[in-house]
MIPAVEX-225759 format. One record per residue (C-alpha): x, z negated, y. Coordinates in steps of 0.02 Angstrom, whole numbers, plus 50000, padded with zeros to 5 digits. Layout:
REM MIPAVEX-225759
XZY...
***
This chain:
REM MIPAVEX-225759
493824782049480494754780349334496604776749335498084786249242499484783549151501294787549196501464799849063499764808249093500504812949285501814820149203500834832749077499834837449244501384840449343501934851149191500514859749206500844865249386499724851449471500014845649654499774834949802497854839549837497304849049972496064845250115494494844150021493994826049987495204817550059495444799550016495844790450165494444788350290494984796550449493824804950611494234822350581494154836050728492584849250714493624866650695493164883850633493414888250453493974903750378492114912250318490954903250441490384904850632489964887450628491454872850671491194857550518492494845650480494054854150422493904855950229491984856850197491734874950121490684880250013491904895849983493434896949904494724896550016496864895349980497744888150135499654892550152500494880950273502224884650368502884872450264502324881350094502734894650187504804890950221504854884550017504494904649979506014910750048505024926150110505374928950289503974943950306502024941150306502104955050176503134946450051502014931350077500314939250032501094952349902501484938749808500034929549814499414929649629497644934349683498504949649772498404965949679498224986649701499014984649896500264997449963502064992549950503684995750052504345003749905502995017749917503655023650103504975031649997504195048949971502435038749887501265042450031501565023750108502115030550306503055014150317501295002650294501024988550177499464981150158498524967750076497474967249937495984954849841495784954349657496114973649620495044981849725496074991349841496604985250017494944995350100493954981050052495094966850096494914961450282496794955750384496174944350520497584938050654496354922650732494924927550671494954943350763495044961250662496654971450706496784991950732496785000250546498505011150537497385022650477495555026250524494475013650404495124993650421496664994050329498104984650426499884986450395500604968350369502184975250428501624974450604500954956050603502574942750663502704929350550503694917350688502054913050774500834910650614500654891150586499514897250416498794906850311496914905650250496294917450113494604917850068494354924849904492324927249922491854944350029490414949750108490754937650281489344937050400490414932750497491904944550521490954960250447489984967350301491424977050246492514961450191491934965850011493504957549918494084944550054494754939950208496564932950238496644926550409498134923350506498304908050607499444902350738500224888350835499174879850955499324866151062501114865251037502684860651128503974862051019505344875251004505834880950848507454893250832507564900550653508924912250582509354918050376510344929950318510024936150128511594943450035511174953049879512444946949726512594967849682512944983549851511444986849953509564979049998510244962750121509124956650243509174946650404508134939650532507874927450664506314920350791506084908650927504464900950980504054886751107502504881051197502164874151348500914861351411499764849851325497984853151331497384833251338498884830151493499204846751579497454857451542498664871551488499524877851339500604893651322501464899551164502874912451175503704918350999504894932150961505624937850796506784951550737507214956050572508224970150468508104975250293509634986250228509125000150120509505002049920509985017049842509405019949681511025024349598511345005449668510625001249503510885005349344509065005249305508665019549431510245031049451509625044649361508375052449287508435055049124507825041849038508165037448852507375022948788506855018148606504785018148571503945017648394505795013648312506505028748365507665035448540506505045148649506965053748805506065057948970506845069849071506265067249250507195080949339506695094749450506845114049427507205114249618509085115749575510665119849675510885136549665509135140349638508145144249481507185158549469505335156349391504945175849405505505192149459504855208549441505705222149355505935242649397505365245949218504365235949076505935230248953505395211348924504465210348757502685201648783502675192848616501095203248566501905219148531502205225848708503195224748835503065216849025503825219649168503895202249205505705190649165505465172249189506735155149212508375159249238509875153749319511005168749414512225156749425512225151249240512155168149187513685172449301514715158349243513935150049066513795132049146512705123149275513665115949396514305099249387512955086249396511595096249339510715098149163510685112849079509075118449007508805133948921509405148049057509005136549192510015121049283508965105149339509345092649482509165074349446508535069949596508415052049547510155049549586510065053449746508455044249832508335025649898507265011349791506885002149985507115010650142507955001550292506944995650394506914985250566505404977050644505294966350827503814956550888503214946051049501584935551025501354925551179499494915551184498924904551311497124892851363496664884851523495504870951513494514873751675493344855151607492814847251462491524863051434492384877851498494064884451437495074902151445495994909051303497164926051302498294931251185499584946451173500374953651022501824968151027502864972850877503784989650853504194991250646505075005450604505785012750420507015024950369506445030750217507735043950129507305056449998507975068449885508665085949953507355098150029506485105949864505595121749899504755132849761504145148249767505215156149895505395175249905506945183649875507375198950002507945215349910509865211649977509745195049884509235201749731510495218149722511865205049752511535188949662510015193249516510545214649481512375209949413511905197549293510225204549221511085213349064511515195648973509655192248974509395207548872508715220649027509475237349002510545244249119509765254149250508395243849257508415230449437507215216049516505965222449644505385206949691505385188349646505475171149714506795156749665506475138149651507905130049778508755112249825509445114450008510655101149963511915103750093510615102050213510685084850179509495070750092507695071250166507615057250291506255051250410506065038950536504205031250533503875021250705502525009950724501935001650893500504990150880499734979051064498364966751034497594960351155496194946351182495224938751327493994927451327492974910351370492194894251253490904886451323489934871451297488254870851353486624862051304487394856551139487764874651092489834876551051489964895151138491374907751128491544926551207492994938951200493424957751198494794964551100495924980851135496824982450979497874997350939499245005650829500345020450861501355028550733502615042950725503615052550604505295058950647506275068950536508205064450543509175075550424508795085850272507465097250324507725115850385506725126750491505935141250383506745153650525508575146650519508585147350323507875164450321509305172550449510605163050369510405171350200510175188250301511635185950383512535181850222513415167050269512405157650153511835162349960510665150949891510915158649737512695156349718513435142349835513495126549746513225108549812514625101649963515135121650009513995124050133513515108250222514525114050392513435132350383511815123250362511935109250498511285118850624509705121550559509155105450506507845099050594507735082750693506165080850826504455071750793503295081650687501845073050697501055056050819499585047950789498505031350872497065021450788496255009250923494984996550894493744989251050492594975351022491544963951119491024949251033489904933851066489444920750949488684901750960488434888250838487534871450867486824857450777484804854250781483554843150686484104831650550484014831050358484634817250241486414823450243486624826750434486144837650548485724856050519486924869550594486474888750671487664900750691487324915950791488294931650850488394950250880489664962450885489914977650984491314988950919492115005550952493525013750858494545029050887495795038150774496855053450843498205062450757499395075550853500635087350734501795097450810501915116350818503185117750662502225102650547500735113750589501495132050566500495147250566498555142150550496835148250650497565138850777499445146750811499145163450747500825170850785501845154050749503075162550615504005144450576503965131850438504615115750388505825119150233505505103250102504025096850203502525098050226501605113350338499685119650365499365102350467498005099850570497425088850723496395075150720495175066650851493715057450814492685041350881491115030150807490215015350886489605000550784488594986450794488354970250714487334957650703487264939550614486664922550602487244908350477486184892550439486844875650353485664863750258486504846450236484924843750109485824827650060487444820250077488054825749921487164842349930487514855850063486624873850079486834887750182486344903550192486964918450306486274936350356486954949650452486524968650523487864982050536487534999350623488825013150613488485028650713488635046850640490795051350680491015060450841492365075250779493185082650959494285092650854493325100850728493845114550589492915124650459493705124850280494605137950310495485128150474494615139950588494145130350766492515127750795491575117550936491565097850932490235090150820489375075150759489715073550583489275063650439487575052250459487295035550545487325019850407486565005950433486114990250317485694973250306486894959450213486514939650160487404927750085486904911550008487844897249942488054877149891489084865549889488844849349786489754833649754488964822149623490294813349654491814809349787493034813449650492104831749607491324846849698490314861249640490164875349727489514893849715488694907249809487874927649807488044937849926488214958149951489144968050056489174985450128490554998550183490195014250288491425031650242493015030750375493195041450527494405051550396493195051650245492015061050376492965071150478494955072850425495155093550434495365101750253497575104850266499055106550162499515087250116501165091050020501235094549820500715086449656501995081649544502365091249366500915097349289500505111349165498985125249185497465112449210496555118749056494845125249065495185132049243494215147849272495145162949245495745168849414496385152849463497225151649297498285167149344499015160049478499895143849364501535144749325502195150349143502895133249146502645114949202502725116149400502245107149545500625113049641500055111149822498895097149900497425099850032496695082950093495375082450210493445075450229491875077850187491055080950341489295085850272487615077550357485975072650254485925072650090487795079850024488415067450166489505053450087488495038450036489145020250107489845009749964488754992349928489134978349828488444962649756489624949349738489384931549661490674915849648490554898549558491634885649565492414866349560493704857049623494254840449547495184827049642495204808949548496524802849681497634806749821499044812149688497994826049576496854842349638496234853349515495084869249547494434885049481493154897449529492474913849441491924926549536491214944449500491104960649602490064976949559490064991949687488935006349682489485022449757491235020949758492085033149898493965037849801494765052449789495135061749602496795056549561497965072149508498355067249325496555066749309496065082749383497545093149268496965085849141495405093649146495085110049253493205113949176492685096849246493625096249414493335113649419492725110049621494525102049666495575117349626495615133749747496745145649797497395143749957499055151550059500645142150044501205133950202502915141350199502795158150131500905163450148500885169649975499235162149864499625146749776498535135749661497995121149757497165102949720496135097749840496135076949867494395074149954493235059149956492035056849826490745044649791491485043149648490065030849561490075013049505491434998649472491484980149417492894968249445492604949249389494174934249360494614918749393495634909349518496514895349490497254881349546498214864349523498954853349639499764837149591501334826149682502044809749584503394798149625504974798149520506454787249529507424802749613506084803449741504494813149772503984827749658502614839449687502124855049616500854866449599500124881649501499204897049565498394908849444497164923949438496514928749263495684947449284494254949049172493614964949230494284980749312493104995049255492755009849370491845025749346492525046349381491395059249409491365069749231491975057949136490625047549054490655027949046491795017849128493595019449153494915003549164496624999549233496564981949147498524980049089498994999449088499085013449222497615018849216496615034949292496805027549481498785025149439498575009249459498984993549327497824980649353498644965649276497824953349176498374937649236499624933249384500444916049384501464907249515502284890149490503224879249597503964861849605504944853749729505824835949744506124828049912507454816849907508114807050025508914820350178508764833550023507194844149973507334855449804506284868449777506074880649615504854894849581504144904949488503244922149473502554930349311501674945549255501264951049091501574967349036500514983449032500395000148967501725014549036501015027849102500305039148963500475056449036502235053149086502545046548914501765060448813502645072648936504375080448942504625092149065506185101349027506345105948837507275120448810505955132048865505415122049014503715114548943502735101448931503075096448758502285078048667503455063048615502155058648494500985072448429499585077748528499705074548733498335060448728498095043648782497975035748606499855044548574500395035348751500725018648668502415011648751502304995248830503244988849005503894971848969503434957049073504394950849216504814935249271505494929249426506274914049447507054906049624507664891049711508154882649838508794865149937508554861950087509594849550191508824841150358510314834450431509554825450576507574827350633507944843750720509044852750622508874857250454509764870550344509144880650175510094885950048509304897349917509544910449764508074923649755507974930249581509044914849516509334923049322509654941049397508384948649304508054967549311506424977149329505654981449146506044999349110504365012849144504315030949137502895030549282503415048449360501725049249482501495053049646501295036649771502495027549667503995030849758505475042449731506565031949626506355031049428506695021549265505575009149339503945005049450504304998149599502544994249651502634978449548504604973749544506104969249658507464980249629508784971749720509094958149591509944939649614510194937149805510894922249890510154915150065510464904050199509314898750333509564886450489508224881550583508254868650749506734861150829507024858951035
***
């Protein structure tokens, strides 16, 4: 081992390099046998052959983040997971999840003790939201997928939760975060103590509790996001975006019909057809204050009135406990209960397409028809207006979330064989309660009989007192994923080879899991299964259908590892998964006509291996690298979700290349369109194909002393038969070659035929996603005292997909990209801290590069002065779409002050240099409501000071 020079620690620490980590440790110690993240088999803590990050509680309090989402979402290997930000009228229902290397958080596996927790939904996505950070001691991630292990499915990676054990001491925590700018603070606090000592008392018990509250943050907050129109300079010159919505207060009117044919066709003719007007403009020659005026139309910027974060509030128990009934028999349990719930608030109810009764017309269109050139005589017959209910109030929702976990179960030592058994009831319930801003379809309708109400007329803060008792508040729609497994599993050393003894792993799984989803009367409105239900939600959704469906799985595995020498190691691992065909109890046609309970789908099975080394030519350096594949059966919903309305798209024009009779029912204009989501519930051959994958990973770590750690480790990904759904922008884009995802279907409110996208599951063909993780860890002694830093890094190398119709391959690499999604090309997270003396000083950092903007959203601007879609730059095509987001750094800090061995307190600055999000035009659907910039990959809440006190008992 060579030795290094003062200045040569400091270029390292420079570079980000820390204290090292477990692997190769220096000093020569006896080191406890326990199980590693990515193996059934217990080794001496540290010997992997995979890659696997470790976050400890302490790297954990140097964060700041008081949330197990804010951990992992920040973890630079993290990306394409579902943020808070997207529960904000983005399709998020108040989850978060977790996501490896890009490839979408179906594939990543959340672990809380090596157990798998209920999905929110009905594949294995869990919501992070519901998992309490007071109890977790760490954090392992393993970056390498395919575990025989924990299941087949764990295609991108596993992070595993961890907590206490064996502990005694109580730890009381409390923080409060105040933003610098109004709105987004944050508080929390959690208690945990144990009981017992294992060794002494042949007990332990672990009780934590932890509460915490995040305020919400209006967009208008922010002077990034309070409105929008957007003006912004691109190409040397100003540009404008105008993301606004024709849903106005009073309402616009796309169409009506006229007695006689007066309106000149543009060919020659005439039509009895009059399109986009205003009654209220025409009456008085102004919008009303606060809304754009665009051609004979008003707009609503609705981006002045949504939230950037919803509040939300979240409380959790975990209690665990073992009894050690002798030295080969022990009892383990442990009980987790959180309740997370979100208020997410959106923009006023907007609800196109709405028919206008003959006394509505005669009184508020008749009158005003003459300044748009109709002659006199001539009336409306019929039409239908465009309409913001503001004084019903913004939108607002309460998502609830109750998740139990619970787990029994026995190790056992016995003839040399380290055995464990448990079963697991896991489940999740959710609910969606609508708290103000929504109407009832029957209330609106007799209050602009009864004429106390003109939607054509009354402007915004007249009517709020008129409209109140119609708004709706009850729970719309309840749903509960479970999860029940019995597991078994054994490892043991036998026979001898020149590095040690060789160890078998064995295990099986049995599993069941059950989704269920219960919509009320109103969310479900008149379908084949209320025939005579005449009411609607006004600015939600409608056409809703039930849910209830079960499959049974089985797996099986074994694991074998070669000590072959002492400085080589091989093992090898193999595993069987079984999924049953998906039991449907509540089964509908595609036309949501009941029909009897079926067995849907078709039964996957498959077999998995993986194989992998680990050598150390020397103490100072490993090698390591494995292959492996992986395989992921459709979810209960990809099978047997009913075919319903699923809210709308967001602007689009006339998809071109639709056939003709679909085409007819566009708008003249740049509208929003309705969504049906649902399954694909067909058996045999047109039955959705399971997705497989090959996966490969090679790597090193370096460690020439205790003081330096170095590592790296490429990996690569391809799947084959990819199960996505068509994203909209792609589908308008096109309409000849997603001709199959357009139909015409009855609007949920008013019945009347509407264009609709259908969102179904696809196997949608191939993708490849390769990078590289890094990183350095390094600690050096200074005359101020101890420094230590580190550097984490992911460098994406790949991100290529496929679409059905589209030939080749398709990429998110730094721009949104066909998915929506920016896959970033390198993430980088830096820290250093100095521990001096009572005093510990922490700074980090957080960067990512910038991408592409959107490029339909860019070419697009929605309201010119005829309502089109008209192009910033020439044609409407990607290569015109050329506007870059800027990068964004992140820079915080902290000190930390232990004034005696018990109590300590934390003072810290999140976002030290205040810096704003980087400006985007991103105007998609799953984004969130808010605009001028994405808040998928930014904090909007900007500098924010914290303090945190935390007492050990």
């Amino acid at each position: 081992m060579f030795k290094r020079k003062a200045v040569s620690a400091a270029a390292l620490l420079a570079l980000g390099a820390t204290a090292p980590g477990m692997v190769l440790a220096q000093e020569s110690q006896q080191l406890e046998r326990v199980e590693v993240t990515g193996s059934s088999i217990k080794r001496i803590s540290g010997e992997s052959a995979l890659p696997i990050q470790t976050i400890t509680a302490a790297d954990i309090a140097k964060t700041g983040y008081t949330t197990v989402t804010d951990l992992i979402q920040n973890l630079p290997a993290m990306q394409g997971f579902t943020t808070n930000s997207q529960s904000v009228n983005g399709g998020g229902g108040g989850a978060a999840t977790a996501s490896l290397h890009a490839l979408g958080s179906s594939y990543t596996l959340v672990l809380l003790n090596g157990r798998r927790l209920a999905p929110y939904t009905t594949g294995s996505t869990v919501n992070l939201n519901s998992i309490p950070l007071a109890a977790i001691e760490r954090v392992e991630v393993l970056s390498d997928g395919a575990s025989a292990l924990y299941g087949s499915d764990a295609i991108a990676g596993v992070v595993n939760f961890i907590t206490k054990k064996d502990s005694t001491t109580g730890l009381l925590n409390v923080d409060v975060y105040v933003p610098q700018k109004k709105g987004g603070g944050s508080k929390s606090a959690s208690i945990s103590k144990g009981f017992g000592d294992l060794d002494r008392d042949k007990f332990n018990v672990l009780i934590a509790a932890s509460w915490d509250k995040q305020d919400k943050l209006d967009a208008s907050q922010r002077s990034f996001s309070k409105t929008g129109i957007l003006t912004f300079q691109d190409n040397g010159a100003d540009q404008e975006v105008d993301l606004i919505s024709s849903n106005s207060v009073p309402g616009n009117i796309p169409s009506v019909t006229l007695s006689a044919s007066v309106i000149p066709d543009g060919k020659g003719g005439f039509t009895n057809k009059l399109n986009n007007f205003n009654p209220y403009l025409l009456k008085t020659g102004a919008c009303p204050e606060g809304q754009i005026k665009g051609g004979n139309r008003c707009f609503f910027d609705y981006s002045a009135t949504v939230e950037s974060i919803p509040a939300s509030e979240r409380t959790s128990v975990y209690g665990s406990g073992r009894l050690v009934l002798s030295d080969k028999v022990s009892l383990f349990s442990e009980l987790s209960l959180s309740r997370f719930f979100n208020d997410p608030r959106y923009a006023a109810p907007a609800q196109p397409g709405l028919p206008l009764s003959a006394a509505l017309l005669a009184k508020s269109v008749d009158p005003y028809l003459s300044k748009l050139g109709v002659p006199a005589g001539v009336t409306a017959i019929s039409g239908t207006m465009n309409l913001r209910v503001f004084d019903a109030g913004g939108r607002m929702d309460r998502y609830k979330t109750d998740t139990a976990h619970f787990v029994a179960g026995a190790d056992v030592t016995l003839g040399g064989w380290d055995l464990s058994g448990y079963y697991t009831h896991s489940q999740n319930k959710f609910s969606d309660e609508t708290r103000g801003g929504y109407t009832t379809l029957s209330g609106f309708n007799a209050l602009i009989a009864s004429g106390k109400w003109d939607p054509l007329m009354d402007t915004a803060g007249t009517k709020a007192d008129v409209l109140a008792p119609i708004v709706l508040r009850q729970v719309i729609d309840q749903s509960k994923s479970s999860l029940d497994v019995l597991s078994v599993r054994g490892s043991t050393n036998f026979g001898q080879l020149a590095g040690g003894p060789i160890g078998l792993g064995l295990g099986a799984d049995l599993t069941k899991q059950k989704y269920s989803d219960d919509p009320s009367a109103i969310l479900m409105g008149n379908n084949k299964l209320q025939p005579t239900y005449s009411d609607a939600i006004v600015g939600g959704g409608g056409g809703t259908l039930p849910f209830d469906s079960t499959r049974n799985s089985y797996g099986l595995f074994s694991e074998l590892v070669l000590p072959v020498m002492k400085t080589l190691e091989l093992s090898g691992s193999a595993r069987y998964d079984s999924y049953d065909a998906v039991k449907n109890d509540k089964n509908f046609d595609s036309n949501g006509t009941p029909i009897s309970a079926a067995t849907q789908g078709t039964k996957n099975s498959s077999g998995t291996y993986k194989l992998s080394f680990k050598f150390t030519p020397m103490k100072e350096l490993l090698l390591r690298g494995s292959v492996g594949t992986g395989f992921k059966a459709p979810t209960l919903a990809n099978v047997t979700s009913p075919l319903a309305a699923f809210g709308n798209t967001g602007f689009h024009a006339c998809p071109p290349g639709l056939a003709a009779a679909l085409a007819a029912l566009c708008t003249p204009t740049a509208s929003e369109y309705n969504i049906q989501a649902g399954g694909n519930p067909s058996s045999g051959a047109a039955a959705l194909k399971p997705e497989k994958s090959k996966q490969w990973t090679l790597g090193f770590r370096y460690e020439p002393n205790a003081s330096l750690s170095l590592g790296a480790d490429l990996w690569n990904v391809k799947l084959k038969d990819q199960i996505n759904t068509i994203t909209e922008n792609t589908a308008f884009s096109n309409g000849a070659v997603y001709a199959n995802l357009f139909k015409s279907a009855p609007d949920p409110i008013t019945g009347t035929p509407t264009l609709t996208f259908l969102s179904v599951p696809v196997n949608t063909g191939k993708a490849n996603y390769q990078g590289i993780d890094i990183d350095t860890q390094g600690r050096v002694q200074t005359p101020l005292g101890r420094l230590t830093s580190s550097l984490r890094a992911t460098y994406m190398m790949k991100a290529d997909y496929q679409s059905p119709g589209i030939p080749g391959y398709l990429t998110s690499m730094s721009k949104i990209g066909a998915d929506g999604q920016v896959t970033f090309r390198y993430l980088i997270n830096w820290s250093a801290t100095l521990d001096t003396g009572a005093f510990s000083h922490t700074v980090q950092l957080n960067y990512k590069p910038g991408y592409t903007d959107d490029w339909i959203d860019y070419c697009r601007n929605p309201v010119d002065e005829n309502g089109k879609i008209d192009p910033v730059n020439g044609s409407c095509t990607e290569a015109s779409g050329s506007r870059q987001v800027k990068s964004y750094t992140l820079v915080d800090w902290q000190t930390k002050y232990n004034f005696n061995k018990d109590l300590s307190f934390t003072f810290g600055i999140k976002n030290l240099f205040d810096k704003n999000p980087p400006f985007s035009i991103i105007d998609q659907s799953g984004t969130g409501n808010a605009r001028g910039f994405d808040g998928r990959y930014t904090d909007p809440i900007g500098r924010q000071f914290y303090l945190v006190g935390n007492y050990k008992f």
